[in-house]
Residue, then its C-alpha position, 0 to 999 in steps of 0.5 A: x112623276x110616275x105619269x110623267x116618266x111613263x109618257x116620255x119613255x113611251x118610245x125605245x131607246x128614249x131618255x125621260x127628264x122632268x121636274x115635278x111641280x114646276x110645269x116644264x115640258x117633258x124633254x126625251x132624247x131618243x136613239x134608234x140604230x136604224x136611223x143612224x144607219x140610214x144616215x150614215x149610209x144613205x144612198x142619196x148622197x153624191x159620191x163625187x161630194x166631199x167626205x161627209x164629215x161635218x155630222x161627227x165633227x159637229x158632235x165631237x168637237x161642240x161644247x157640252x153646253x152647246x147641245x140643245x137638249x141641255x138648254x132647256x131646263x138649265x134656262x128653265x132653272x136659271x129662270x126659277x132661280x132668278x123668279x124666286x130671287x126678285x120675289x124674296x127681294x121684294x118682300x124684304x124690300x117691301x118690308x124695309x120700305x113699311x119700317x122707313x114709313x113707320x119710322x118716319x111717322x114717328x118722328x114726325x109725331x115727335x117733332x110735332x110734340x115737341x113743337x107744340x108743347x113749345x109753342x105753348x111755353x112761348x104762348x104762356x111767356x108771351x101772357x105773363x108779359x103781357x101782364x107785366x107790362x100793365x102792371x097787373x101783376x106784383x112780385x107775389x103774383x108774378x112768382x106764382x104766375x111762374x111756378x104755374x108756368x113751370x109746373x105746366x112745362x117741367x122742362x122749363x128750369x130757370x124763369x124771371x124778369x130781367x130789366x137788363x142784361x144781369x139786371x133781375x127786377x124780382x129774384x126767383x127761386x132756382x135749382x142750385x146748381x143751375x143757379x151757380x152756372x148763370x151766376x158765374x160771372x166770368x161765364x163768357x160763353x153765357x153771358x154772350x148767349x144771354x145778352x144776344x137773345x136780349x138784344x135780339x127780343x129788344x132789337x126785334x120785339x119779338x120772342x127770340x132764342x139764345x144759341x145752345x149752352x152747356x153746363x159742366x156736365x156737357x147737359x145742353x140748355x137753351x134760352x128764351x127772351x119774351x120781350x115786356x113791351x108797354x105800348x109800342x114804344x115803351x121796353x120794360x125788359x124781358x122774361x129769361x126762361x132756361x129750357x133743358x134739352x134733357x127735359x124736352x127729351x124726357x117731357x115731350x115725348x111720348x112714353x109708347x115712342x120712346x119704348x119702341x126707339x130710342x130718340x136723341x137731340x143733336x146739335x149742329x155738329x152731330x153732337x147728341x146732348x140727350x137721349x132716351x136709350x143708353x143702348x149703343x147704336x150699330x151700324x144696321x140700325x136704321x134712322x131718320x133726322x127732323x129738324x126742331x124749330x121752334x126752338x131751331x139753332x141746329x137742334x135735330x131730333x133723331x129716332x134711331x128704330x130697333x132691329x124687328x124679330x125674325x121672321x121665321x116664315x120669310x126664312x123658312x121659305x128662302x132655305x125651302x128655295x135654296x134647297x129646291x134648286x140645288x135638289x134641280x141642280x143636282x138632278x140636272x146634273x145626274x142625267x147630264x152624266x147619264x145623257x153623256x155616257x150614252x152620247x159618248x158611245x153614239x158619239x164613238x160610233x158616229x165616229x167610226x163609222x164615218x172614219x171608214x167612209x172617209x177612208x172610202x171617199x178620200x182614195x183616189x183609186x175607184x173602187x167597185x163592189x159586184x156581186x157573184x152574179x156581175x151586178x154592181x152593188x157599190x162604187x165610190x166616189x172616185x170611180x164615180x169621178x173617173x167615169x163621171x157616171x154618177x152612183x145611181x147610174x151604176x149601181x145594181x146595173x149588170x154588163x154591158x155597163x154604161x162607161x164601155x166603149x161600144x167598141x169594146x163590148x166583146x174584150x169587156x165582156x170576156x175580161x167580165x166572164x174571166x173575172x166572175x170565174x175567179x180567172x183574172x191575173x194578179x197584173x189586172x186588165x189594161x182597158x179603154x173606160x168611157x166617161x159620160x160626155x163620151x171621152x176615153x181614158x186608159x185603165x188599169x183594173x185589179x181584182x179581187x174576191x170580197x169576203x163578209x165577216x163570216x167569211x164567205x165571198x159576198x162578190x168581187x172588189x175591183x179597183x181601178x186607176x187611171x194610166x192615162x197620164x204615165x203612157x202618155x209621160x212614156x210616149x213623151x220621154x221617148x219623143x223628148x229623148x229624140x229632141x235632146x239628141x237633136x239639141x246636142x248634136x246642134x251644139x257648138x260645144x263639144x259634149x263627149x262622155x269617156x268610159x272611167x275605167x277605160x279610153x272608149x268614148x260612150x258619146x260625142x255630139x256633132x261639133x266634137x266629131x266634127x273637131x276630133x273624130x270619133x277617137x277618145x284623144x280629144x276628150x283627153x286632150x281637152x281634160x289636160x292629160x292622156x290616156x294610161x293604156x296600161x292602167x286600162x288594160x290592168x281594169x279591163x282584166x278584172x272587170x274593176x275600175x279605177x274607182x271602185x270603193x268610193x262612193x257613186x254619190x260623192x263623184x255625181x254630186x260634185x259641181x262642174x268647174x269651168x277650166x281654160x285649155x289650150x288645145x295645140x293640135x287645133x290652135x284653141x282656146x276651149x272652156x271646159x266643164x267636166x262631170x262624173x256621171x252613171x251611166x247606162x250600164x250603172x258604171x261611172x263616166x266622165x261628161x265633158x263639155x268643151x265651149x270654143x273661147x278663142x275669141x274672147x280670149x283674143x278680146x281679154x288680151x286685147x283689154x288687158x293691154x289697153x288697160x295697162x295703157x290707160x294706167x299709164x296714160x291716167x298718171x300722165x294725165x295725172x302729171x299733165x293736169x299738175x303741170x302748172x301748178x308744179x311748176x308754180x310749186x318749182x318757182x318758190x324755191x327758185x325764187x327764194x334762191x334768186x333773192x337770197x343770192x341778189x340780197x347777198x351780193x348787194x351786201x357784197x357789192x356795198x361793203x356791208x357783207x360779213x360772214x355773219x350776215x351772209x351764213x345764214x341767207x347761203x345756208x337758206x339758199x341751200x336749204x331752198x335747192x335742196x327743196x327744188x331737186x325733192x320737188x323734181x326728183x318726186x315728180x319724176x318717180x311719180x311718172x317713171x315707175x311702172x313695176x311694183x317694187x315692194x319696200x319697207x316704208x314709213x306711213x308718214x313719209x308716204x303721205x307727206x309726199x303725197x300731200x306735197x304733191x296733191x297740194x299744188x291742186x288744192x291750194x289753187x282751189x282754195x283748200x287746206x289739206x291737214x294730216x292725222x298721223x298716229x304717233x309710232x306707226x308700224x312699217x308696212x311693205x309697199x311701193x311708196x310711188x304706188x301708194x303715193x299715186x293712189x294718195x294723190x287721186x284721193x285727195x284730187x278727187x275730193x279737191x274736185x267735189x269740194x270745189x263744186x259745193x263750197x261758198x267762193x270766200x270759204x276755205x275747205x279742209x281736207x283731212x288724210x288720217x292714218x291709224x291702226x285698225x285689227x293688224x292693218x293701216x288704215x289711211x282715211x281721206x275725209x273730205x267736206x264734199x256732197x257725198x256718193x249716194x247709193x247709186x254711185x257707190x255701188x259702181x264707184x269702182x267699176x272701170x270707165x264708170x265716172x261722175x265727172x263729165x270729163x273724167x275717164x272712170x279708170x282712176x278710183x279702178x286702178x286705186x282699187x287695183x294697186x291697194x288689192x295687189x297689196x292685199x289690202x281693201x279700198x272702199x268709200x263711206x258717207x259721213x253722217x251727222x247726229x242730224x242725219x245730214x252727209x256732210x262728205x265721204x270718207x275713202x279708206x285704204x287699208x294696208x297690212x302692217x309688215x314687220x312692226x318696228x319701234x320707230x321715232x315720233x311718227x307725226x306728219x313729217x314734210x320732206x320738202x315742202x312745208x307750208x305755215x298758214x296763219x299769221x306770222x307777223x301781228x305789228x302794225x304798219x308804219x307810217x314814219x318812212x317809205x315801206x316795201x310791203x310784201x304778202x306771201x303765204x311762203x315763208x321761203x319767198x318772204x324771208x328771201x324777199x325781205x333779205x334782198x330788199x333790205x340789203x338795198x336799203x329799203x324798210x320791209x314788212x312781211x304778211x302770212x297772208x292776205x287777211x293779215x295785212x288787212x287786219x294791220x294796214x288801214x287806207x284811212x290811216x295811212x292815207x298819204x304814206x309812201x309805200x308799195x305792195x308785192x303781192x302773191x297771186x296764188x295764196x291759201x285763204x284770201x287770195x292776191x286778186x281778191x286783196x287787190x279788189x278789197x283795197x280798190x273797195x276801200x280806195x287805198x292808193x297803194x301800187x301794187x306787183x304782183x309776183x306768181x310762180x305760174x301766170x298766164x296772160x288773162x290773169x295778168x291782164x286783168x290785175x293791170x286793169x285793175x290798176x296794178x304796176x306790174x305782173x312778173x314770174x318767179x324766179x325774177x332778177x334783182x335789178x328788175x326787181x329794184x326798178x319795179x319798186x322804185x317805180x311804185x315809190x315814185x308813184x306813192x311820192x307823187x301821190x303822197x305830195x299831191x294829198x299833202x296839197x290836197x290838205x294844205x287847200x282844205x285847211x286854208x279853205x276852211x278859214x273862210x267864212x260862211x259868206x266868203x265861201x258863198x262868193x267864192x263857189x260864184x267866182x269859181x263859177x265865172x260870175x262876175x262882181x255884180x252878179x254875185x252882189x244881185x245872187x247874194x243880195x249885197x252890195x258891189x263893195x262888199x262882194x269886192x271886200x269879200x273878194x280881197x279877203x278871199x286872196x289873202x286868206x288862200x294867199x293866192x294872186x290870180x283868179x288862175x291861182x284860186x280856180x287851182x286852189x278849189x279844185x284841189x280841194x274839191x279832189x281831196 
């Protein structure tokens, strides 16, 4: 060990380390200072390079373990330790496998001793038989044979002959208790065994074993049957031999076994019925099963091998090994922390070391070491970048050095000199220095004394920086300063900057000069006021201006708002943006910059004066697309006054007129002016105001209106508009008309989209919905549409922006304008399904709530115009008299129209709409009754002309008038196409009227006649036989008698009986007669 350490530390500074005895290689660690201080400071390293600092970061930031001089032995213990491991592992594992080999043989022993002594009770079994069978043996000699043959196998417990089940042919002796156990009668268990076994020996003719037995003491006995056989044929019975399991155990065995193990027999079910050891089993112990056959049925011997001694050597030499490794251990770990400590001040070292190059290198000044005789001792990477000289260029070189000009040579070398003297100034030397690749570049050079650690000067440091870029940066701003004066001396703006504390002008450009001289009263002009002399003249007294206290920062800071002046001297609009800035001198200044704006002015009045224009041309626009529906609208009630006011003179005029009949049809009457003039004096509000005049108003009121006048609109399109009032709704200070109008463009537009997505036969709904929301009212214009996608919703609102090939853009604009003028907001939503589909949009306009005032049932309340859709009438049609049917969605009309026609005696029936009269009128049933149909044009839901195409469908023969408060001439011409009467407007006059549906009776009548004719021809007709029709189609055909008697093969006679019969049966006369008979028939 001595030898060892002595070889490895032969060198300085080394650390030794071995491990006696186990044949590592020496390992020594081995420091020297002067090697590291060539390689921390080795020459031959690049200086324009990188700081050299992945040598100390490998040592400081790497794991303990990651040092290779710890590798070595750690694997070399770990080997050891693994190595003596699997040794000890395979000698216990050998032994183990010796002790299985060994237990096994011996199980095997006992198994095969148990065989054959066995098989020589079965061979013995088989003799005695033998000997029954040929009558060799008497009762005496067969009760010695069995003694013998029990004494020979001691396990053998019960013998004797059986001749049947039960049955002994000569009894033997037995032990008692055994005895008693087979006799018991009632023993199911044992007479099972003992009849199975006998049945098999008979069956078989072979030896045969009984299944295990117990008696009350849970011992195990098993059975043999040898089979007494005479001849081949002949059975005598068989010798029953009951063995113990015990005494096999115990008989069998060989005395050595059964001292080393301890030996059982078990059952099938792991039952152990007898056993040479009492000791309890652990579960360490170690055990091998061999099945025993003979006797088999499930019996298993079982030898269970007893712990072994101790081994004292194989256990000395584990705790030898343990305590060898942890001594390794331990010795690793004691020069580990002793390599550590020295490692962590080799580590310290590197680091500063290397901390001060890094300095050195990082700089991005160059720096440069002369001794006291000029000679360059030391450059730096920068320097070396600078110059692009590398360091083995410049070190230990003397004047003239390689980066002077040639030019420069004698300013070079007297700054050199004045530096060796110690004469250098404290500003350093401005210099030209030359690269490698032969460019210059401007230097500032500072020097200063270098001093040693004992404080003598060892030479001259000088650091060096390049100026190149901030002369160059100088030389530019002057040239950059002359361009700005360029730039604003070319402005069309005005810039003029005005003294804080007094009216002088410190700067004005071209265009200011050009516009007001060189005097301040323009830039005072522009900024909205003049000049205070006074005040001026008080500051320039104390040399303290008007601002002093406040801080410079809060003034320059401040952002430059644009402002709108009119200047009067010179008739222009200027926009002007003014600035405190510093100026100069350090005081403060106003910059002023005034951008000439008179044309876009002009331009913005001018816009302005056409959007007013287009407002009003929208809302004319507005009235002119409602036009004809209005005056539709306007009919209804005029036509209702019209018929109320014929019905009730035609009352007069009859004698029938009573005040209490006529009451109520005048004050229907009245109720139907009053509903014309609000229908006018809306319309006329609607286009009259322009003003905005801001009133208490009532939300439901606001969107009655409005829903009665965008009605028109959507009932020609088929949509039902449907309102949603919060009960109790607050007034709110607007204009009505206003509002109204925006309401009015809403529900048109959504009208519009609706119209372009909806199936023709559906009808939409348009839902206006008004609540409150956070203090505002909050209308909300639902609609069934397709929607605005993102694109469109970002520039709904922009005027002259529209999704409508002829719309203007200017309606969603001014909306947005008269709700924001009532500082309220307006803006569009999709409506999205739990799907993910749009299934329409929702416009808002929210309003805020004036003075809250507890009002009545809020609701939807109409002013006008009240609409009822549905069925009002659910009776069927009667068929008993003539019948004036009248289908109108205006419950005014109707009731006007029933009053008249019954006041001129004729039977009227009403319909809401045109789904209803088809749901009680059936053109199967009613085929032949006189009636007629006054139909409406324009109606929610099914419409007039889609009815009339229906009842054409269903060939109903029912003349029709059509009655519209707004027809045109394509329309009527089409329904007289279709077949109707007659196409009038209302109002219509009564004796018109009357004409009209006594023409359309006329017509029913005759109708009604000829189908009664019809089937009075198809009843006589269908009297006839099926031979008196075929000759009747041949004389219909001009046949004469004897064709027809040749077409259907009889005779002449018989087609002339035929044809008398045919006469008296249609009761006819003439040939004439009968031709107009079937023809009849065949229109029917």
């Amino acid at each position: 060990m001595r030898r060892a350490s002595a070889a490895c530390g032969a060198g300085t500074n080394s650390f030794p380390f071995n491990i006696s005895g186990i044949g590592f290689p020496c390992i020594a660690l081995r420091y020297n200072p002067a090697m590291l201080t060539d390689r921390l400071f080795a020459r031959s390293a690049r200086p324009s390079g990188p700081p050299a600092e992945s040598q100390p970061s490998r040592w400081h930031h790497g794991p303990w373990w990651s040092n290779s001089y710890l590798l070595t032995p750690l694997l070399s213990i770990l080997v050891f330790l693994v190595v003596m491991s699997l040794i000890l592992w395979s000698l216990n594992r050998r032994e183990q496998q010796q002790q299985e080999d060994t237990l096994f043989r011996n199980v095997a022993w006992a198994q095969q001793q148990i065989r054959l002594s066995m098989t020589g009770a079965q061979e013995q079994l088989q003799a005695l038989s033998r000997d029954l069978a040929s009558g060799r043996l008497d009762q005496n000699a067969f009760q010695m044979a069995v003694a013998d043959v029990m004494q020979t196998h001691p396990e053998i417990l019960y013998l004797n002959w059986y001749t049947a089940p039960g049955v002994q042919r000569w009894p033997t002796v037995h032990p008692p208790l055994l005895g008693q156990r087979l006799a018991k009668p009632g023993d199911a268990q044992m007479q099972d065994a003992v009849r199975g076994a006998y049945d098999e020996a008979r069956s078989t003719r072979r030896q045969a074993y009984s299944p295990l037995i117990y008696d009350d003491f849970g011992n195990g006995f098993i059975t043999l049957q040898t089979p007494v056989m005479r001849g081949d044929r002949e059975y005598l019975g068989s010798i029953a031999a009951v063995f113990s399991v015990e005494g096999i155990l115990k008989h069998d065995i060989p005395q050595e076994l059964s001292s080393k193990y301890k030996i059982s027999i078990t059952d099938s079910n792991n039952r152990e019925l007898s056993s040479t050891s009492t000791r309890p089993r652990l579960p360490r112990d170690s055990h091998y099963d061999l099945p025993l056959d003979p006797p088999g049925q499930g019996l298993t011997v079982r030898v269970y091998a007893f712990p072994q001694l101790t081994n004292l050597t194989n256990n000395t030499l584990v705790w030898l090994v343990a305590g060898l490794s942890c001594f390794v251990l331990w010795s690793l770990w004691s020069l580990w922390k002793h390599t550590r400590q020295r490692f962590e001040a080799q580590q310290a070292l590197y680091a500063e070391a290397f901390f001060r190059r890094a300095m050195e290198n990082s700089v991005l000044i160059g720096m440069r070491v002369l001794d006291m005789h000029g000679r360059i001792t030391h450059v730096n990477p920068a320097f070396c970048r600078m110059t692009g000289w590398d360091e083995s260029d410049l070190v230990g070189k003397v004047a003239p050095f390689p980066y002077w000009p040639r030019d420069s040579y004698p300013e070079m070398q007297r700054q050199l000199d004045m530096t060796l003297r110690g004469k250098a100034p404290s500003s350093g030397f401005e210099l030209r220095v030359r690269r490698k690749n032969g460019t210059l570049f401007h230097a500032r050079l500072y020097v200063s004394p270098l001093i040693d650690s004992s404080g003598r000067q060892t030479g001259w440091m000088s650091s060096m920086t390049d100026i190149t870029e901030p002369k160059r940066a100088r030389e530019e701003l002057a040239a950059a300063h002359e361009r700005f004066t360029t730039v604003l001396e070319s402005l069309d703006a005005a810039v003029s900057v005005l003294a804080a504390d007094e009216a002088e002008l410190l700067f004005a450009n071209r265009y200011y000069r050009h516009l007001f001289g060189i005097r301040p009263d323009g830039h005072l002009e522009l900024s909205g006021g003049g000049f205070d002399r006074a005040q001026a003249s008080s500051d320039s007294i104390d040399m303290v201006d008007a601002f002093a206290g406040l801080p410079a920062a809060a003034l320059t800071s401040s952002t430059a708002d644009a402002q709108e002046v009119y200047v009067e001297s010179i008739q222009k609009w200027f926009e002007v943006r003014r600035q405190y800035i510093q100026w100069v001198d350090g005081h403060l200044a106003q910059m002023q910059i005034a951008t000439d704006i008179t044309t876009r002015k002009k331009a913005q009045e001018l816009a302005h004066q056409q959007e007013e224009k287009l407002q009003f041309t929208s809302r004319l626009m507005t009235m002119g697309e409602m036009a004809s529906s209005i005056a539709h609208e306007l009919n209804q009630p005029l036509a209702a006054i019209n018929n109320y006011c014929s019905g009730t003179l035609a009352l007069v005029k009859s004698g029938r007129g009573t005040p209490e009949t006529l009451q109520p049809a005048l004050e229907k009457t009245a109720q139907q002016a009053l509903r014309a003039g609000m229908i006018v004096k809306r319309i006329r509000e609607f286009v009259k105001r322009s003003e905005p005049k801001r009133q208490p108003a009532r939300v439901a009121d606001i969107v009655a209106d409005a829903v009665g006048l965008a009605e028109i609109e959507a009932r020609k399109r088929r949509i039902r508009i449907v309102t949603e009032i919060l009960a109790r709704m607050p007034i709110i200070y607007v204009d009505p008309v206003l509002i109204e109008q925006v309401l009015v463009n809403l529900m048109k537009n959504a009208a519009e989209a609706m119209a372009d997505v909806k199936p023709a036969s559906a009808d939409g709904v348009i839902r206006v919905v008004a609540d409150i929301d956070a203090g505002f009212v909050d209308i909300r214009v639902i609609d069934q549409g397709p929607g605005v996608d993102e694109a469109t919703a970002e520039r709904l609102f922009e005027p002259f922006y529209s999704t409508k090939s002829d719309g203007m853009g200017m309606g969603l604009n001014i909306c947005r304008s008269i709700i924001e003028s009532h500082r309220g907001r307006l803006w569009v939503v999709n409506n999205v399904e739990p799907d993910g589909r749009i299934s329409g949009a929702t416009f808002h306009c929210s309003l805020p709530i004036g003075e809250p005032a507890d009002l009545r049932q809020g609701g939807a309340r109409g002013i006008g115009i009240t609409y009822r859709y549905g069925r009002t009438m659910n009776s069927p049609v009667t068929t008993t008299q003539e019948t004036v049917f009248v289908v109108d969605d205006d419950e005014a009309v109707r009731d006007s129209l029933r009053w008249l026609l019954e006041a001129n005696g004729y039977r009227v029936q009403c319909f809401s709409s045109a789904e209803q009269f088809l749901d009680a009128y059936q053109p199967a049933q009613q085929a032949g009754q006189i009636a007629c149909l006054i139909l409406d044009v324009r109606m929610s839901g099914m419409s007039g002309l889609e009815l009339q195409e229906r009842l054409i469908a269903d060939n109903a023969a029912l003349p029709i008038i059509f009655v519209t408060g707004h027809g045109d001439v394509p329309m009527a011409v089409s329904t007289m196409k279709k077949g109707a009467m007659d196409f009038i407007e209302k109002p219509f006059d009564e004796a018109e009227l009357r004409k009209l549906v006594e023409r359309m009776l006329d017509k029913a009548r005759s109708e009604s006649k000829s189908v009664q004719e019809q089937r009075a021809a198809s009843e006589r007709l269908s009297k006839l036989t099926a031979r008196e029709q075929q000759v009747l189609e041949r004389i219909i055909a001009g046949r004469l008698n004897k064709q027809i008697a040749d077409d259907l093969g009889i005779s002449i006679k018989t087609v002339e009986a035929h044809r008398a019969n045919i006469m008296e049966k249609l009761n006819v006369n003439t040939v004439a007669d009968l031709l107009r008979l079937a023809l009849s028939k065949k229109q029917a």
